[in-house]
N, C-alpha and C positions, 0 to 999 in steps of 0.2 A: 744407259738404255736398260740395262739390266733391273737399275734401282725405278725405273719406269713401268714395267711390266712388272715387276714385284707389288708395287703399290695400286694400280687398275687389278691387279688378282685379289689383293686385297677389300679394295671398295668391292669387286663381285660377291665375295664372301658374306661381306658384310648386308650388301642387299639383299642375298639370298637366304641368310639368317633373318633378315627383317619381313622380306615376303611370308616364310615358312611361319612368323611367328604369327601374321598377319593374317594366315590362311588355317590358324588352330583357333583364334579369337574366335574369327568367322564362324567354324562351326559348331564352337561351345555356344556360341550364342544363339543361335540357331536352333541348338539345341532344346535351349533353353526357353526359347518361345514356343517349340511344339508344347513341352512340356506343359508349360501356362496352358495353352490353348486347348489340350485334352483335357487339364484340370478344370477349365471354365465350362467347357461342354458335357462334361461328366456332375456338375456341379447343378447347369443347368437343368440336364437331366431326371437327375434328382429331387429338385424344386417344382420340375412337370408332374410328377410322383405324386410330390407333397400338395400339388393343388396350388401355386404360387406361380400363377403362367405368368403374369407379369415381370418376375423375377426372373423366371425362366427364361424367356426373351431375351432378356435383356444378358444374360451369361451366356445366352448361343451367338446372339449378337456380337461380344466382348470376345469370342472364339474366334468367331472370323474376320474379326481384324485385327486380330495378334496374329493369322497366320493365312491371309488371305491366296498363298501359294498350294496351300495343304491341301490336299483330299478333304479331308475333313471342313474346309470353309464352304463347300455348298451345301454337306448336309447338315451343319449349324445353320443358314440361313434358311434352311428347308423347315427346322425344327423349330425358329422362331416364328414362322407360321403357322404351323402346325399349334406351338404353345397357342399360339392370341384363338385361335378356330374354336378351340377344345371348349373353350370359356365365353364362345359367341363374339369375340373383340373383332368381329368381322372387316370391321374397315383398315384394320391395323394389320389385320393377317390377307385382305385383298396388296396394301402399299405392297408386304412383303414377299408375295407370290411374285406379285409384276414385276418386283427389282431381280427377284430369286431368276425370273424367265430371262430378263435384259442381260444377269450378268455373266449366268450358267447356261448358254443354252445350248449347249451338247453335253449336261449330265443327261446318265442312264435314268435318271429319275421325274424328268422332265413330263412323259404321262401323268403320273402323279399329281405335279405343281396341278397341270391344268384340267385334272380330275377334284382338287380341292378349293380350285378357284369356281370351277362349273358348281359345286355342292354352294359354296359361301352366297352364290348367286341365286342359288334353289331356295337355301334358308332365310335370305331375307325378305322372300316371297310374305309378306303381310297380310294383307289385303288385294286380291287378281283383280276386284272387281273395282280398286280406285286405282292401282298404280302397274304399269303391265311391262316396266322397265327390268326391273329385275330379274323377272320371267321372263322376257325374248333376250336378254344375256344367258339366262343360265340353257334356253333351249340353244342359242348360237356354238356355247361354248359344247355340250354336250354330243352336239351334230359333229362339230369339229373334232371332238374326240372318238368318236365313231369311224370316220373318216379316217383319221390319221393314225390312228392306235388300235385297230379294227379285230384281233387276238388275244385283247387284254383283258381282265374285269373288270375293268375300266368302262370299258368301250361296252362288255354285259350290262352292266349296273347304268349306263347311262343311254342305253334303250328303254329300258325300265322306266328309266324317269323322264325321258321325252315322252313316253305314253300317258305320264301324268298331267307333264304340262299341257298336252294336248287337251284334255280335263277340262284343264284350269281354261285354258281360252274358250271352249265350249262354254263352259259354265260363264264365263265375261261377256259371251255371246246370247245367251238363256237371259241371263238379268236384267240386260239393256232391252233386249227384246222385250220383254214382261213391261220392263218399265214404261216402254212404248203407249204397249198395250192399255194397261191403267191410264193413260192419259190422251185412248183413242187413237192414236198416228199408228195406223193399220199399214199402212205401205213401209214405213221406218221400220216397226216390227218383224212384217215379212222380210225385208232386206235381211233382219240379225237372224230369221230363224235359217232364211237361206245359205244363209253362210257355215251354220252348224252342219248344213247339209252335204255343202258343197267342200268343205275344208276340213269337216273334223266330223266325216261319218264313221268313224273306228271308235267312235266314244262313248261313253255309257248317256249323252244326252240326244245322241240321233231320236232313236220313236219317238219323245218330245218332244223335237224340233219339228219332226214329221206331221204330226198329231196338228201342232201349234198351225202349223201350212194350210191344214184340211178345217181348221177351226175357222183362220182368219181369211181364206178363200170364201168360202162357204158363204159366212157373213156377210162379204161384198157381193155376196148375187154371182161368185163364179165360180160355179157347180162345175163344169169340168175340169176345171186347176184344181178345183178342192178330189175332185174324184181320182185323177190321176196321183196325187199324193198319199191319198189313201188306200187305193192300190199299191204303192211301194211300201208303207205301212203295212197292210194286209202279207203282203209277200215277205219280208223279210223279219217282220215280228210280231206274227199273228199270236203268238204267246203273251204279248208285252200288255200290262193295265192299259196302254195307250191305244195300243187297237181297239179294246174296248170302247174306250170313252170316244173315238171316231167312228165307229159304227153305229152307236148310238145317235149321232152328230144325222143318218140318215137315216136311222131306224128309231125313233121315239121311243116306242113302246120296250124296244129290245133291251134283255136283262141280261149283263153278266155272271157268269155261275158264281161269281164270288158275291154279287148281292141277291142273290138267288137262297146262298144257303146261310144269307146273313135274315135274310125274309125267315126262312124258315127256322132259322134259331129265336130270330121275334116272336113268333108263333109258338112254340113251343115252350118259349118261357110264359106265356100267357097264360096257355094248358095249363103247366104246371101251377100256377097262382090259383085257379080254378078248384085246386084241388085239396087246399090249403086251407 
């Protein structure tokens, strides 16, 4: 019995030597993959520096998955979007925001991701008046960053630029209408100028769109639609060129003082030839 209990104290020893040894491997190596993984991200870093986003990516990349446990593997994944952005690799750096949000999504950093996903959206804005996809993502995302992140500068900066995109769809709303217009479909027209009115009076194309209302009423013979817009006109931006050229619209002969004292600079340059 004796020689029984001797031998099971023995095997314990032996196990417990083996575990111990088992559990120093562990965290030498462990170790030894932070190590990697700081080196690659520091490396990457580097290469952001040097202007080499592509390589840079790809070492922040190679960061967080040698240590996909670490602090450090979200914002290597943060930074390889960040690289592709810097450089305009926009679609590279959209993949890597979305995965950044699906795999991290209780980092502290999370505003961010969808403050640089909402700009990626801003910047690929082309052309408003062919393609208006871009644009109601980058207002969607903006709004939502508003919303949700409402004390950030974040959420400052992208009031900012909801005010622009607003712009932008006026102005989408301005050209179609115009384009109308050039090809006579006068009710098409009013619909687009109404809509400037109706949806996007905070913009710098309202009295235009206003103006455009009292022009193209006017023309169809319906002088109080057109008069009534020219009152809102008159009242709200009696200062604007566009009032001008609507008052004109019922007053023929009536001069605005800016060709008033364009008449009189005519004039006077004549005088002076006169004298010559």
């Amino acid at each position: 019995m004796k020689i029984l209990n001797n031998f099971i104290l023995l095997i314990l020893v032996i196990l417990t030597i083996s575990c111990s040894k088992d559990e120093k491997i562990s965290v030498v190596k462990e170790k030894n993959i932070e190590t990697q993984m700081i080196e690659a991200f520091e490396e990457g870093y580097k290469e952001l520096e040097n202007g080499d986003v592509l390589f840079a990516a790809k070492k922040f990349n190679e960061a967080e998955l040698l240590y996909p446990q670490s602090q450090w593997a979200p914002r290597a994944a943060l930074m390889a979007a960040y690289s592709y952005y810097s450089q305009d690799y926009y679609y590279d750096a959209e993949y890597e925001l979305n995965r950044y949000l699906k795999v991290y999504p209780n980092e502290k950093n999370i505003p961010y991701a969808h403050y640089l996903l909402a700009m990626i959206y801003y910047e690929k804005i082309i052309d408003e008046k062919k393609d208006l996809r871009p644009l109601i993502m980058a207002e969607e995302k903006f709004k939502f960053i508003e919303k949700n992140y409402p004390n950030t500068d974040f959420a400052l900066d992208s009031g900012y630029k909801l005010d622009l995109i607003q712009d932008y769809l006026a102005s989408k709303e301005m050209y179609i209408g115009m384009h109308y217009v050039k090809k006579n479909k006068w009710i098409a027209a009013i619909n687009r100028f109404k809509n400037v009115v109706d949806k996007y009076d905070e913009t710098s194309f309202i009295d235009e769109a206003l103006h455009r209302l009292v022009e193209l009423h006017y023309k169809l013979g319906l002088v109080e639609e057109s008069q009534k817009y020219a009152s809102l006109l008159g009242y709200n931006y009696q200062s604007s060129e566009w009032y001008s050229k609507t008052y004109k619209i019922f007053n023929e002969n009536y001069k605005s003082d800016i060709e008033i004292k364009k008449e009189k600079e005519g004039i006077f340059k004549k005088f002076k030839k006169l004298l010559y």
